[in-house]
Each structure stands twice: as structure tokens, then as C-alpha cells.
C-alpha positions in Angstrom: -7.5 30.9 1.0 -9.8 33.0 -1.1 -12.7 35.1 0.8 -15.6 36.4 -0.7 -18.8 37.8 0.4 -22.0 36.3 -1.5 -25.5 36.8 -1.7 -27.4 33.3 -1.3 -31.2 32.3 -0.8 -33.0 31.6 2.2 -33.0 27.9 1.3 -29.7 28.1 0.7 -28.5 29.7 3.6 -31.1 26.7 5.8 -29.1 23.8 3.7 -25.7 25.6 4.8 -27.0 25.6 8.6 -28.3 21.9 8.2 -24.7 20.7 6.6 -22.8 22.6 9.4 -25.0 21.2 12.2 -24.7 17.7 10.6 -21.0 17.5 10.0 -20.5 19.8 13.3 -18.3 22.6 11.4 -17.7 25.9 13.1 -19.1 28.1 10.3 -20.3 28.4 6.6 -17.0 28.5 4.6 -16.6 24.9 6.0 -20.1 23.5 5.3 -19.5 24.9 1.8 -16.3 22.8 1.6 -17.7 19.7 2.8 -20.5 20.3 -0.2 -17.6 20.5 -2.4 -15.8 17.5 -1.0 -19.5 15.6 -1.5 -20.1 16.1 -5.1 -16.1 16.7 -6.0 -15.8 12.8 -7.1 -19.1 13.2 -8.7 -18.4 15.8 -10.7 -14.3 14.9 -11.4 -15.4 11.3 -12.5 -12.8 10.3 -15.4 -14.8 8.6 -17.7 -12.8 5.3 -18.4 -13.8 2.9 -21.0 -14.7 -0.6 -19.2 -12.6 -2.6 -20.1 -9.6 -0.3 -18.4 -11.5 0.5 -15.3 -12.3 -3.4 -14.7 -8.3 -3.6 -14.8 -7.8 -1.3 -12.9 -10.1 -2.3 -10.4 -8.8 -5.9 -10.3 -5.2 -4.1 -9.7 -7.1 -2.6 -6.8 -8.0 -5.5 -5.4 -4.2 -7.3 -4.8 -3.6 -4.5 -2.6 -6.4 -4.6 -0.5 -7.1 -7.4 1.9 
């Protein structure tokens, strides 16, 4: 685990408060984490061409009933 001690906003600091009373976390470090888990897939998106992701979500779809 890596620590560090930042200097955020005000607004910042109220989202933080907001995501941690939403998600009931016990502190910041995990309110940041759960914004990271939020826009991770966002973010880490492999761009597949079309024709390979409708495969692949076809495939998908055998193994889920």
C-alpha cells in the first residue's frame, strides 16, 4: 500500500465525504479507491474493432444463462 499526504480542494474534499457516506467507507483512502474502481473500466476500455467484440460477446453469451 502506498501512502501519501495531498493537498485537495474544498469541492474535492465535499465529493470525497459524499462518496464515503454513499458507499459507507470508513475513510478517504477508500472513497478514493472506489472513484478509481468507477472510472477504471472507463478509462482501461480496449478498443476492439466490431467485428471481434460482437464475437466475443456472442462467446459471452453460451456461458451465461
Amino acid at each position: 500500500m502506498v501512502k501519501a499526504i495531498i493537498d485537495i480542494p474544498e469541492s474535492t474534499n465535499h465529493l470525497l465525504n459524499i462518496i464515503k457516506a454513499k458507499y459507507n467507507l470508513k475513510d478517504k483512502s477508500q472513497a478514493i479507491s472506489k472513484i478509481a474502481e468507477l472510472v477504471e473500466e472507463e478509462i482501461l476500455e480496449i478498443k476492439l474493432k466490431p467485428e471481434i467484440k460482437e464475437d466475443i460477446e456472442i462467446d459471452a453469451r453460451d456461458y451465461i444463462q
